[in-house]
C-alpha positions in Angstrom: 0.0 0.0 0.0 1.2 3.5 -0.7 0.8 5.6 2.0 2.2 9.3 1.4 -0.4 12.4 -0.2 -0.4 15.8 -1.7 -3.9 17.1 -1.9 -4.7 19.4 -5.0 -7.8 21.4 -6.3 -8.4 24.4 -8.5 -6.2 27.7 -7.9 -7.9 29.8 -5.7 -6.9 33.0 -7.2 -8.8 32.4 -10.4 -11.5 30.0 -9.0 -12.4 31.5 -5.3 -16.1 30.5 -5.7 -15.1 27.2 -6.3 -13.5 26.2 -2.8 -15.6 25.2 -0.2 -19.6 23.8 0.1 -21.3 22.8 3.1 -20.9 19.2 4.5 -23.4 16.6 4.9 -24.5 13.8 4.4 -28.0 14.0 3.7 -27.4 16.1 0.5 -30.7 16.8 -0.1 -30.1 20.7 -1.8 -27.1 20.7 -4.3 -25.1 23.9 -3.3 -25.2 27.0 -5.4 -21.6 26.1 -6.6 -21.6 22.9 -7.5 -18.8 22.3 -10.5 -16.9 19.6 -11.4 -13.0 20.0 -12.1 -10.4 18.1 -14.2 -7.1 17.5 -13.3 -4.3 15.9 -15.4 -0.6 14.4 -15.8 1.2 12.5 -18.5 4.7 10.6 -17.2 7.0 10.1 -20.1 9.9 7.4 -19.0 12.6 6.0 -20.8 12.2 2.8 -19.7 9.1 0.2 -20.0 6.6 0.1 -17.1 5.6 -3.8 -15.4 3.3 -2.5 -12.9 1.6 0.5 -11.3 0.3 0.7 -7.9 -2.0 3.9 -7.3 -3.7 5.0 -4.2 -6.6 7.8 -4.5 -9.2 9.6 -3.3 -11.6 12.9 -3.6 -14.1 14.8 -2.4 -16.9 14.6 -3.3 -16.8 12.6 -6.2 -14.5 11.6 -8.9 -14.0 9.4 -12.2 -10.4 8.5 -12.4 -8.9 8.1 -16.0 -5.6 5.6 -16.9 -4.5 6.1 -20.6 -7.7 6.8 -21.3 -10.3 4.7 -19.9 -12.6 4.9 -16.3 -10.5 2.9 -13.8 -11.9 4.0 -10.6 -14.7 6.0 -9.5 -15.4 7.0 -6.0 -15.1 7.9 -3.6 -15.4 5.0 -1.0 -18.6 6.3 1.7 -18.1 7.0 5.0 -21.8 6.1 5.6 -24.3 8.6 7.1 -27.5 8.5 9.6 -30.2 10.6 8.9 -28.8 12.4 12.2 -26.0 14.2 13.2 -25.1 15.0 9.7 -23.9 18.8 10.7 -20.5 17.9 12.3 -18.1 16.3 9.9 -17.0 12.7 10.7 -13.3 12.3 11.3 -12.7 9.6 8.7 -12.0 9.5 4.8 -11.4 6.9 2.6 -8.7 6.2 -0.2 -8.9 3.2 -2.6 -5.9 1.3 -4.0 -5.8 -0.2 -7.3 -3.0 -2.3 -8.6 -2.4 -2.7 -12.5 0.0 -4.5 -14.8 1.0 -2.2 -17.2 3.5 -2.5 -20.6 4.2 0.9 -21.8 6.4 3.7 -21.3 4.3 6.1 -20.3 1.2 6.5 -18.3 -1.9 9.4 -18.6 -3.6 9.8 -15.3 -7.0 12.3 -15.6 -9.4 12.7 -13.2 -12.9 14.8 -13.0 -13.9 15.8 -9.7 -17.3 17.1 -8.4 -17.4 19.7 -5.7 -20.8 19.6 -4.4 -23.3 16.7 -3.6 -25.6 15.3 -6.0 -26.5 12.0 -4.0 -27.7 11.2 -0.5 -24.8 8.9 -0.6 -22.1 11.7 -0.8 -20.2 13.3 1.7 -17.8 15.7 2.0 -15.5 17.7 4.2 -16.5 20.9 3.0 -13.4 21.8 0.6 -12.7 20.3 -3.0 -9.9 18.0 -3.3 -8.3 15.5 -5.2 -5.1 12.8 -4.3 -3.3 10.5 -6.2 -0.1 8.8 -5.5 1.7 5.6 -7.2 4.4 3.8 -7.1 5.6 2.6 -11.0 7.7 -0.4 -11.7 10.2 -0.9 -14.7 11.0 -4.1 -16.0 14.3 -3.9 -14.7 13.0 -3.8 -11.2 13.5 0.0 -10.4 11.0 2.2 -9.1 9.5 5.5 -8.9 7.0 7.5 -6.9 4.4 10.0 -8.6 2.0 11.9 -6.6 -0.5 15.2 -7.4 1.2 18.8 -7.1 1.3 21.5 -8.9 2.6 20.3 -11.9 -0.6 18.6 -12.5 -3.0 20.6 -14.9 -6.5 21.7 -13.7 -9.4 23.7 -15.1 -13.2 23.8 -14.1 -14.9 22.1 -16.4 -17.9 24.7 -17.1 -20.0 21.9 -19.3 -21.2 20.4 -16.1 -23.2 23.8 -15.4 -25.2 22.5 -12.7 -26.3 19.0 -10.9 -27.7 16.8 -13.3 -26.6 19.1 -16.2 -24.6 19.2 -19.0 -24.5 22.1 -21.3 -21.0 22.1 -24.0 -21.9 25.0 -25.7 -19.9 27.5 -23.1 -16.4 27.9 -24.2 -13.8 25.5 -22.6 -11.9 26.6 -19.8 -8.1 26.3 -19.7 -5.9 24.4 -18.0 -3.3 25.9 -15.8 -1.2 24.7 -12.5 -3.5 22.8 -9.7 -3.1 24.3 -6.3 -1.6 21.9 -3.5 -3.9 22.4 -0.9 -3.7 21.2 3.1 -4.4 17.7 3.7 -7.7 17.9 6.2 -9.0 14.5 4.9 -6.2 12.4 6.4 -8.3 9.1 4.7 -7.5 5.7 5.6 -7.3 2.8 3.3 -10.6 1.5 2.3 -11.1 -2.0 3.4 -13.2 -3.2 0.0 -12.2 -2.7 -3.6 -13.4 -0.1 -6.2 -16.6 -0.7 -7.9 -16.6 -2.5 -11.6 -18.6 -1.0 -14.3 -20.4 -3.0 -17.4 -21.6 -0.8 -20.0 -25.1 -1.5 -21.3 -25.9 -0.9 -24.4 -29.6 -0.7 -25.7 -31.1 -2.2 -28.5 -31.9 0.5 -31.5 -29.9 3.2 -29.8 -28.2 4.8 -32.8 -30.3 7.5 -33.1 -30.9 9.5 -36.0 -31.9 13.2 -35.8 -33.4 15.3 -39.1 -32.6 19.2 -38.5 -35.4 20.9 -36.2 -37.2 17.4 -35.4 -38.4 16.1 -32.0 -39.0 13.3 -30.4 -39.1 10.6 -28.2 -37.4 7.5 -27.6 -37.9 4.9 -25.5 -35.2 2.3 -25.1 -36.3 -0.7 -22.6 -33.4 -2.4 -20.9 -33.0 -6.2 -20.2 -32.9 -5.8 -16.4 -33.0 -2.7 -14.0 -29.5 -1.7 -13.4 -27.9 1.1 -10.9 -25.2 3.0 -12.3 -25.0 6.3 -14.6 -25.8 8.0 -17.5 -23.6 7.9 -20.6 -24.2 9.3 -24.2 -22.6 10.1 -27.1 -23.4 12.9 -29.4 -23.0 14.1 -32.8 -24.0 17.5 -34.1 -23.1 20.4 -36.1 -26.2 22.8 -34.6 -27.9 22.5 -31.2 -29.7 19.9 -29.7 -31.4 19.8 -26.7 -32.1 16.1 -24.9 -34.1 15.0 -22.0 -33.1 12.2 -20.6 -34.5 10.2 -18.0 -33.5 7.1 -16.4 -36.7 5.0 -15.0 -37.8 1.2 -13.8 -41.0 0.6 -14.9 -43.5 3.2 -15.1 -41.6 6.2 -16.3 -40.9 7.2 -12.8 -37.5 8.6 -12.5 -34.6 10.8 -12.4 -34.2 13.2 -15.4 -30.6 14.8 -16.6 -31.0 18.0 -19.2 -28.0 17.8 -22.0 -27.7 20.3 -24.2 -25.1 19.9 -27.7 -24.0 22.0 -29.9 -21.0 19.7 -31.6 -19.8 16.7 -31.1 -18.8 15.2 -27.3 -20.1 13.0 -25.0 -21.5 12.9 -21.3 -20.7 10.6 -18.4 -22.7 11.5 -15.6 -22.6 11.8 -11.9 -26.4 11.0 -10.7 -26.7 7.3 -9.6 -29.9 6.3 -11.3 -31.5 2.7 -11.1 -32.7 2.4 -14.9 -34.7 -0.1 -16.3 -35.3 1.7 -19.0 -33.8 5.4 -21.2 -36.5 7.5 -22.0 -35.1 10.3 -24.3 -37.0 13.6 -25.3 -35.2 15.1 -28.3 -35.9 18.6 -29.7 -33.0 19.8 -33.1 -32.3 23.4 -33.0 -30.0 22.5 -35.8 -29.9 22.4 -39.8 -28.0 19.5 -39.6 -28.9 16.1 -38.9 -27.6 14.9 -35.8 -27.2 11.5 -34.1 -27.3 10.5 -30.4 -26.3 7.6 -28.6 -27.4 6.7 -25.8 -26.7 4.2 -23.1 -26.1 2.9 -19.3 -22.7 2.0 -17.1 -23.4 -0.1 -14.2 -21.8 0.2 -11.7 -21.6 -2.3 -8.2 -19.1 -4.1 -6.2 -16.8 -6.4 -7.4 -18.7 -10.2 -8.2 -16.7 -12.5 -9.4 -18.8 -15.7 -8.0 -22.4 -15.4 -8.4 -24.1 -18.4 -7.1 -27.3 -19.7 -7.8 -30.1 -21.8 -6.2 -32.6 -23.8 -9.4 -35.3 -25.7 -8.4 -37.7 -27.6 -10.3 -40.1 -25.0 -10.0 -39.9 -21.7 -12.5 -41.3 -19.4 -11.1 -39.5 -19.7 -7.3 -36.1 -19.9 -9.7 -37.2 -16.3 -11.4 -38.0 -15.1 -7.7 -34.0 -16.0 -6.5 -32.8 -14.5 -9.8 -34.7 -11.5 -9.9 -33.7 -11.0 -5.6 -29.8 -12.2 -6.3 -29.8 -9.5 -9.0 -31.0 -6.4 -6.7 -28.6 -7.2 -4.6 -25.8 -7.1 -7.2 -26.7 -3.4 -7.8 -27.4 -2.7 -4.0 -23.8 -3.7 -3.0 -22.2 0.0 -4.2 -19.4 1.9 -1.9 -22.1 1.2 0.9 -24.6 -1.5 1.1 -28.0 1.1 -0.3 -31.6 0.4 0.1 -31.8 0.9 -3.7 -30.0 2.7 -6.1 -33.3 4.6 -6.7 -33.2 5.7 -3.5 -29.2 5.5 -1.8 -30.4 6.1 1.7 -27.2 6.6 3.7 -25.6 3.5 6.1 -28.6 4.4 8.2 -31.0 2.0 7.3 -29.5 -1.0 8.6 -32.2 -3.3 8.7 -32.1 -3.5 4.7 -28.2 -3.9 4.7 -28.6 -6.9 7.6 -30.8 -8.9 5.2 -28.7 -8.0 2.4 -25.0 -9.0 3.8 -27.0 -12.5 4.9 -28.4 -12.6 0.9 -24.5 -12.4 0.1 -24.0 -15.4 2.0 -25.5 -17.7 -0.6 -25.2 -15.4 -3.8 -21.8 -13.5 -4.0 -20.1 -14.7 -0.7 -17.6 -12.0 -0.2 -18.4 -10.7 3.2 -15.5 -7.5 3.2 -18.8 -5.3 2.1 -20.8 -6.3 5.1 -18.0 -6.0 7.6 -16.9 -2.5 6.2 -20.6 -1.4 6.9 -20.6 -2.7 10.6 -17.8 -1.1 11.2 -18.8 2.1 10.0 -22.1 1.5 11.7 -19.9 1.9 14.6 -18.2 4.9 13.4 -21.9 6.2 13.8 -23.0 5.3 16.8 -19.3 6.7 18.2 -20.0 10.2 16.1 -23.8 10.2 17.6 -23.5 9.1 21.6 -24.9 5.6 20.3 -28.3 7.1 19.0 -28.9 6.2 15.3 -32.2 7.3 13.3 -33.9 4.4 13.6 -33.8 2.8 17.0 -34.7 -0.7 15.9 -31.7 0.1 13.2 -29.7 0.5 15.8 -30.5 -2.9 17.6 -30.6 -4.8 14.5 -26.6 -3.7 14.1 -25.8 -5.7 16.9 -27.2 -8.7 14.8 -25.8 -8.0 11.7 -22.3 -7.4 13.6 -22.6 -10.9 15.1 -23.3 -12.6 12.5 -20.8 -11.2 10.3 -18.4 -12.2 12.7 -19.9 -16.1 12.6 -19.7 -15.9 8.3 -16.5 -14.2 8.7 -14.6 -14.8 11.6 -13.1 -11.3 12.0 -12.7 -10.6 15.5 -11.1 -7.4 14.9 -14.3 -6.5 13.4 -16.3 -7.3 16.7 -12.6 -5.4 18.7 -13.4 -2.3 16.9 -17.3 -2.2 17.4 -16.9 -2.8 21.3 -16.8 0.8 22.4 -19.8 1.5 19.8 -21.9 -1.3 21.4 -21.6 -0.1 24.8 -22.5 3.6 24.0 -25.2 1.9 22.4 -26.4 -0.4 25.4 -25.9 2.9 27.5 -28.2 4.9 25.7 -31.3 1.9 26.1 -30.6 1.6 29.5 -32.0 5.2 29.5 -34.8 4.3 28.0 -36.3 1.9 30.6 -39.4 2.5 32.5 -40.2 1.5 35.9 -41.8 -1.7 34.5 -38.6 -3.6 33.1 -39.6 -1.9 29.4 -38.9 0.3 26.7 -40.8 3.3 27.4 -39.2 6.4 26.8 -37.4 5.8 23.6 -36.9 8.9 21.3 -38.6 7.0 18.9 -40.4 3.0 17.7 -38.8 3.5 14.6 -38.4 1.4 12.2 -41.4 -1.4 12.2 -42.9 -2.0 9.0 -43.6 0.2 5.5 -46.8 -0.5 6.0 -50.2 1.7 7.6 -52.6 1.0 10.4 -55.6 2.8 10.8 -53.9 5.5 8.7 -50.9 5.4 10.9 -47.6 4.9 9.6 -45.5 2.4 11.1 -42.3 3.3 9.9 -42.7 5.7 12.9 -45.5 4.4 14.9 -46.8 5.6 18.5 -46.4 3.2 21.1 -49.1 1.0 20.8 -48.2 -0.3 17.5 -43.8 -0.2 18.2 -43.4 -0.7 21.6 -43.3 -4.8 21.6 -41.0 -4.8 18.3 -38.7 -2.7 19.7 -38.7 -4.3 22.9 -38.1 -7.6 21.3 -35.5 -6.4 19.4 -33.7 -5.0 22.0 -33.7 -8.6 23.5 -32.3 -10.3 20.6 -29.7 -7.0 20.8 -28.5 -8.1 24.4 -28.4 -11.7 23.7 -26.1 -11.1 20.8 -24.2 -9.0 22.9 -23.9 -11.2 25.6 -22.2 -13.2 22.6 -20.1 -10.9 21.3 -18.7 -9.6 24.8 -18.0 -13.6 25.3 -15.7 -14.1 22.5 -14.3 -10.5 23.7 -13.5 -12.5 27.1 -15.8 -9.7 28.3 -17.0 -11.8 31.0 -18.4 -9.4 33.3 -20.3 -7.2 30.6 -21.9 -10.9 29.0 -23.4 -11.7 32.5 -24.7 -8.5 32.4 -26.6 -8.7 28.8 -27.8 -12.2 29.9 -29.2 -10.6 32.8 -30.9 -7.7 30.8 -32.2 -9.8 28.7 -33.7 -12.5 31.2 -35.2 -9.2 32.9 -36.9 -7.9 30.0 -38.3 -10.8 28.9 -39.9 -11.0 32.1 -41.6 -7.7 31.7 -42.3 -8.4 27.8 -44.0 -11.5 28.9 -45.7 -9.6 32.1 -46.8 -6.5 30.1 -47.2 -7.2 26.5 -48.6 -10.7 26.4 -52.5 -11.0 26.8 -53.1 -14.8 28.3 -56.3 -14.6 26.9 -55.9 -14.6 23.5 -52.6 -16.4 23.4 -50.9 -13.5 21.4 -48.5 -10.7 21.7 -50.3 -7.4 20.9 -48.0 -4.5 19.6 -47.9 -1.9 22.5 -49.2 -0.4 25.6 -51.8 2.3 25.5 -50.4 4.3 28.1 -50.0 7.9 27.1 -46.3 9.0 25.6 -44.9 11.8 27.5 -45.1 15.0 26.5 -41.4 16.1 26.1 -41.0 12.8 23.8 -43.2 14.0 21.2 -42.1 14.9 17.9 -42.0 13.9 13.9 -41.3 10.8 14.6 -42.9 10.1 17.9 -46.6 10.9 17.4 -48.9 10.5 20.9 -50.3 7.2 21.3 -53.6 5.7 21.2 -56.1 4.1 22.8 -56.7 1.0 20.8 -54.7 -2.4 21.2 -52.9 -4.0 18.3 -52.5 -7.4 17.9 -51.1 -7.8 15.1 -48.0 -10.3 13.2 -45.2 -8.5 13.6 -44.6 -8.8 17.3 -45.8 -12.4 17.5 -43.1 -13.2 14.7 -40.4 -11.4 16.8 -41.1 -12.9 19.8 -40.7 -16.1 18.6 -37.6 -15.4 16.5 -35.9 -14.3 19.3 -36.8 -16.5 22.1 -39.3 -14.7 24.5 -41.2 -17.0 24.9 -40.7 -21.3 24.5 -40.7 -23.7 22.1 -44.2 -24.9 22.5 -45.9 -21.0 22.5 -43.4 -19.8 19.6 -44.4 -22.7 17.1 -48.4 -22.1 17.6 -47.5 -18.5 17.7 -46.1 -19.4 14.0 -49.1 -21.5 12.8 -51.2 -18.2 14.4 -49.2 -16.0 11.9 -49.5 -18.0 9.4 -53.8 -19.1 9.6 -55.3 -15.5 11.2 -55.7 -13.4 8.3 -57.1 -11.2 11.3 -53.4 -10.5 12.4 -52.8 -8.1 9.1 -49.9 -8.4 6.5 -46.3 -7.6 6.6 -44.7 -6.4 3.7 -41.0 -8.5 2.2 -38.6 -6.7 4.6 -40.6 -8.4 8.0 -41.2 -11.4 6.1 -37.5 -12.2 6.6 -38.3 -12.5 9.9 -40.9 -14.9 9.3 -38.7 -17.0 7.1 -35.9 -17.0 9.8 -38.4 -18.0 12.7 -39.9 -20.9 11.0 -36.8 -22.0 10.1 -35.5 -22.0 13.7 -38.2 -24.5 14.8 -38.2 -26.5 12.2 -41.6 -25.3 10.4 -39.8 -25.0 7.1 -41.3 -28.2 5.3 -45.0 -26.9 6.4 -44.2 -22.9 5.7 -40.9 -21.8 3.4 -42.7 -22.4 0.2 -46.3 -20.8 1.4 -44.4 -17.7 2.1 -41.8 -17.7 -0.8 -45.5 -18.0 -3.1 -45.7 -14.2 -1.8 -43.1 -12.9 -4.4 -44.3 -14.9 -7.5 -46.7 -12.1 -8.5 -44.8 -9.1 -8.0 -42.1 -11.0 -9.5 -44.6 -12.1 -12.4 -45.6 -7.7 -12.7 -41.9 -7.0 -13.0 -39.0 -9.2 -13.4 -36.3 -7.1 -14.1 -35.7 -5.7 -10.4 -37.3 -6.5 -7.1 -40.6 -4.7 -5.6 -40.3 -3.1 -2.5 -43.6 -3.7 -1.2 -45.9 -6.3 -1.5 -48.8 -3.7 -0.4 -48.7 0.2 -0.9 -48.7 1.9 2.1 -50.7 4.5 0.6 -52.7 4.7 -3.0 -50.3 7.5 -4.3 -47.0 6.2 -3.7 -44.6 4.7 -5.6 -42.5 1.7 -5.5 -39.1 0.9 -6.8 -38.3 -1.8 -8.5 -34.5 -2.4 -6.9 -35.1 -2.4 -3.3 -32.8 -5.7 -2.0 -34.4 -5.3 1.8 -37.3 -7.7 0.2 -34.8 -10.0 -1.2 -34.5 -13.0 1.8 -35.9 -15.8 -0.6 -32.2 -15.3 -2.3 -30.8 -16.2 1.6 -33.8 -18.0 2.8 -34.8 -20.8 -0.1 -31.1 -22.0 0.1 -31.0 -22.3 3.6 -34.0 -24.4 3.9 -33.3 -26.7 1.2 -29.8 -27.4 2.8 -30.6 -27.0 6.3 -27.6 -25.3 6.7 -26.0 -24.4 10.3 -23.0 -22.2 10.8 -21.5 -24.3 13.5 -18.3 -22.4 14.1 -17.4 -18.9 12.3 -16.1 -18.6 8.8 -18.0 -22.1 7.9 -14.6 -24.0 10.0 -17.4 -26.2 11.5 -20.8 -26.2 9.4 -23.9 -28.8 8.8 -26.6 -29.7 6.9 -29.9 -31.2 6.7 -31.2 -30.7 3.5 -35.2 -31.0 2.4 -36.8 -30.5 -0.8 -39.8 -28.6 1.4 -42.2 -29.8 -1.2 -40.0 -29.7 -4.5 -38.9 -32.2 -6.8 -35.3 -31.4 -7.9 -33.1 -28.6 -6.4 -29.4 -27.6 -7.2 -28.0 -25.1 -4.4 -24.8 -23.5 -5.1 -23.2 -21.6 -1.9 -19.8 -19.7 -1.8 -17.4 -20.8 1.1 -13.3 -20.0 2.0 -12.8 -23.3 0.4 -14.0 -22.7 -3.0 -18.1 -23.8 -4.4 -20.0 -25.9 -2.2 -22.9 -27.5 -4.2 -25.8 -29.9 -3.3 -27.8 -31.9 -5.6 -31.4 -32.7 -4.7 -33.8 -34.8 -6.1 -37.0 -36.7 -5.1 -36.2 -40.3 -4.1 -32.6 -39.9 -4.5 -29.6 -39.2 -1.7 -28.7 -35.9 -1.7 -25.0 -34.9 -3.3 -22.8 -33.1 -2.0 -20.0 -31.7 -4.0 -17.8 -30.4 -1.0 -14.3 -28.2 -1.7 -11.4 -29.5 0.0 -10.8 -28.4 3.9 -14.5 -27.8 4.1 -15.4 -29.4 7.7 -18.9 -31.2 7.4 -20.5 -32.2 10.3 -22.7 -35.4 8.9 
């Protein structure tokens, strides 16, 4: 790794209003000055070049150019909570790359955005750019290049605003960057840079008669996440439209504007299904346009698959392993539609388990915890969502048990307890969760006209509670492989305390069922957004019956007819594909998953059947007038949970050193189940009548 850096940006003196823009995260209003700047350096040598090492890194966002062509773009996220987003956090990112080259000389370019166009970005308030290398010659010599100020920069005044492109202005110049100070400091990212596959639309040679418009629609094959790119020829002006959507013409839009030839790659990370293109010639002259879509996602190069003999479940695990794929960016997103910041945990918890059986590199999931816990650190332990918050003591855990990276769980230790802190002021006199600052996140779902994605107390209170229990428990395991003694005796005994009061307080004897929350009034000084009053009525619904037997408080005997209630009572409501993940993982845990996998799983044939090009995120609107995506991964457990079940598959010590199987055809007639492990592709081979086959790599432990 090269570890030394000159930071550089545009000279002050002729670009003062280009400097500096407010930091956030939540980037919700571009600044006034966005821009995007280009920097650039050619290295001549005498000699031939074997390989280049670089390291680099921006801010806000960059394309980086070798010889060329796109090698890198970035930069890798800090994360980001909906909270706390007006103090800067004190970490940055720089990726590494390492090339084989044979050539004698090397062109390094880079364009740079100052300003945020994307929830995802951040930035520490000043424009930068850093690039350092180390080149080797085939005679084993070396030599070290790094930004300065012999490295050319202009503004390039074509990107005009966000989502913008305008080349009729006349080009800036380049002249000498400006080395600026180093406040970003960045560490080495811990995952690599994102790859990039251009797509390329049927009929997308566009011709253009002089004055014309019109409209094109080019459909593509799947939905993808990634960026605009388009190539333009013209001799007159032309103006173009252009907006990225899924299915319904619902979308992001980008205005281009050409007056000669050029092209555009752009910033905004859109989740196309689809190029919609509205065209108006200002020009004599016939032009053409060509349009078309880079996506962009993390490194996969093992994609594993689960076939089965039946179609449509097989088009369900494709169309869920897929979402993923272009979910797993810089950060884990909710949807490339959307990029929500690290913040909405719950989503990225499902997905790291979906890469379990699908692209099996982990480095993604345990990058995220630990920036969870970069967080809850920069925030006192209070995240957005409280269940969020809870939920990344699971997904820390069990990244740990796929991965085995205790320094993972070494560096989250201070996080967790800040975390555990904060609950502990939350408790009320009666062992529970009462005076949260919030019951976020339950379901996208409404009751009574009530929105539980931040419901009063009646319809939170259990969930939250029961979360919190499945929290401590996992602590209690992760302060045990800490050799935290002390602090794991005293989740157990947390946890055995509130499920005490859960079972006291939120369990009615009467009707055998969990109901969602107390009626008690909310105090006054907890009110807010996202902590309406409470009300009178009592909910008994699915969602805190499911988590209750999930997580163990109650037994055996109450959590499987608990299940079979969930499952029969069409009085107990819905839950949309995020909460049925919970479902899956409960009925799977006592051994329901002959009688249930495949009744739930049916959920997603006909959303699938609507739209099989990206994943739904609701199986139910939450209210007439919204609007799904089509690439939300939160919904995307059948791609974790069919495999599981048809292997029976246990994690019996961490990073699959011990693991077992029991596998079941839950109903089927032939399965093949691929899974991704240390020790190369394990894959089973099921089939009615038959002994199941294993095809197990070498130094794979397999407890018969």
């Amino acid at each position: 790794m090269i570890n030394y850096e000159h930071w550089i940006w545009l000279p002050e003196d002729k670009y003062p209003e280009y400097q500096t823009v407010p930091y956030s995260v939540l980037c919700s209003a571009v600044p006034e000055n966005f821009t995007v700047a280009e920097f650039k350096r050619e290295y001549n040598f005498s000699k031939t070049i074997k390989n280049l090492k670089l390291r680099f890194s921006g801010d806000t966002e960059y394309q980086l150019y070798l010889n060329g062509e796109v090698i890198a773009t970035g930069p890798v996220n800090v994360g980001g909570d909906f909270t706390a987003n007006n103090r800067a956090r004190s970490n940055y990112y720089a990726s590494n790359l390492d090339i084989d080259l044979n050539a004698d000389k090397i062109s390094l370019f880079a364009r740079v955005k100052l300003g945020s166009t994307e929830i995802l970005d951040y930035s520490l308030g000043h424009g930068g750019f850093m690039l350092s290398g180390c080149v080797t010659f085939t005679d084993g010599t070396k030599k070290l290049i790094s930004t300065d100020s012999t490295w050319l920069a202009r503004r390039n005044v074509f990107y005009d605003k966000s989502r913008s492109f305008n080349n009729s202005y006349e080009e800036d110049s380049f002249v000498n960057a400006q080395e600026i100070n180093n406040i970003w400091h960045p560490t080495d990212s811990l995952i690599p840079v994102r790859t990039e596959k251009l797509i390329v639309p049927e009929n997308n040679l566009i011709k253009v008669l002089p004055y014309e418009e019109k409209t094109v629609d080019l459909p593509l094959d799947l939905i993808y996440g990634g960026y605009i790119y388009v190539k333009v020829k013209t001799q007159g002006k032309i103006n173009i439209l252009f907006k990225c959507y899924e299915q319904n013409y619902d979308g992001y839009e980008e205005n281009l504007v050409f007056t000669k030839d050029g092209e555009y790659r752009g910033f905004k990370m859109h989740s196309a299904g689809g190029l919609l293109l509205k065209i108006k010639s200002e020009s004599s002259f016939e032009a053409e346009i060509e349009p078309m879509f880079i996506a962009a996602c993390y490194p996969t190069p093992v994609e594993a698959k689960t076939v089965t003999s039946d179609l449509m479940l097989n088009k369900v695990f494709d169309v869920c392993s897929h979402t993923l794929k272009y979910c797993r960016q810089y950060i884990h997103l909710d949807s490339p539609r959307h990029t929500e910041p690290l913040a909405c945990t719950g989503d990225y918890y499902i997905e790291s388990l979906m890469t379990l059986f699908t692209f099996g590199d982990m480095r993604l999931s345990e990058f995220d915890v630990i920036r969870t816990a970069d967080q809850l650190m920069h925030n006192h332990g209070k995240m957005f969502h409280t269940t969020y918050s809870l939920i990344w003591v699971l997904m820390a855990y069990d990244t740990y048990m796929s991965t085995g990276n205790i320094e993972m769980l070494k560096y989250c230790k201070n996080a967790l307890m800040l975390l555990l802190d904060l609950f502990d002021t939350y408790m009320g006199d009666n062992g529970l969760l009462e005076k949260p600052s919030d019951y976020m996140f339950i379901d996208w779902i409404y009751i009574d006209k009530i929105n539980l994605h931040h419901p009063p107390k009646a319809l939170g209170q259990s969930c939250l509670n029961m979360y919190y229990y499945g929290a401590l428990k996992c602590a209690a395991k992760i302060y045990s492989l800490l050799r935290e003694n002390e602090m794991a005796a005293d989740c157990e005994n947390k946890a055995e305390n509130l499920k005490k009061s859960i079972n006291e307080y939120l369990y009615d004897t009467e009707r055998g069922l969990y109901f969602e929350g107390l009626n008690t009034p909310t105090e006054e000084y907890l009110i807010s957004e996202h902590m309406p009053q409470n009300v009178e009525k009592r909910y008994y619904r699915k969602h805190a019956n499911i988590l209750a037997a999930l997580f163990g408080v109650c037994d055996k005997e109450t959590s499987v007819r608990l299940l079979d209630e969930v499952m029969n009572n069409d009085e107990l409501g819905v839950v949309q594909p995020y909460f049925m993940h919970f479902l899956l993982e409960a009925v799977y845990k006592y051994g329901l998953r002959d009688k249930y996998t495949l009744k739930i799983l049916e959920k997603w044939y006909e959303p699938v059947k609507e739209c099989d090009k990206g994943l739904v995120e609701g199986f139910y609107k939450p209210t007439p007038e919204y609007s799904f995506d089509h690439s939300h991964a939160w919904g995307g457990t059948p791609a974790y949970s069919l495999p599981k079940a048809l292997l029976g598959f246990e994690m019996l010590e961490e990073n699959f050193k011990k693991i077992s199987f029991n596998p079941s055809l839950l109903g089927l007639k032939k399965a093949k189940i691929e899974m991704p492990t240390p020790y190369g592709m394990l894959v089973c081979n099921l089939e009615e009548g038959k002994e199941p086959e294993f095809i197990i790599p070498d130094g794979l432990n397999v407890v018969k």
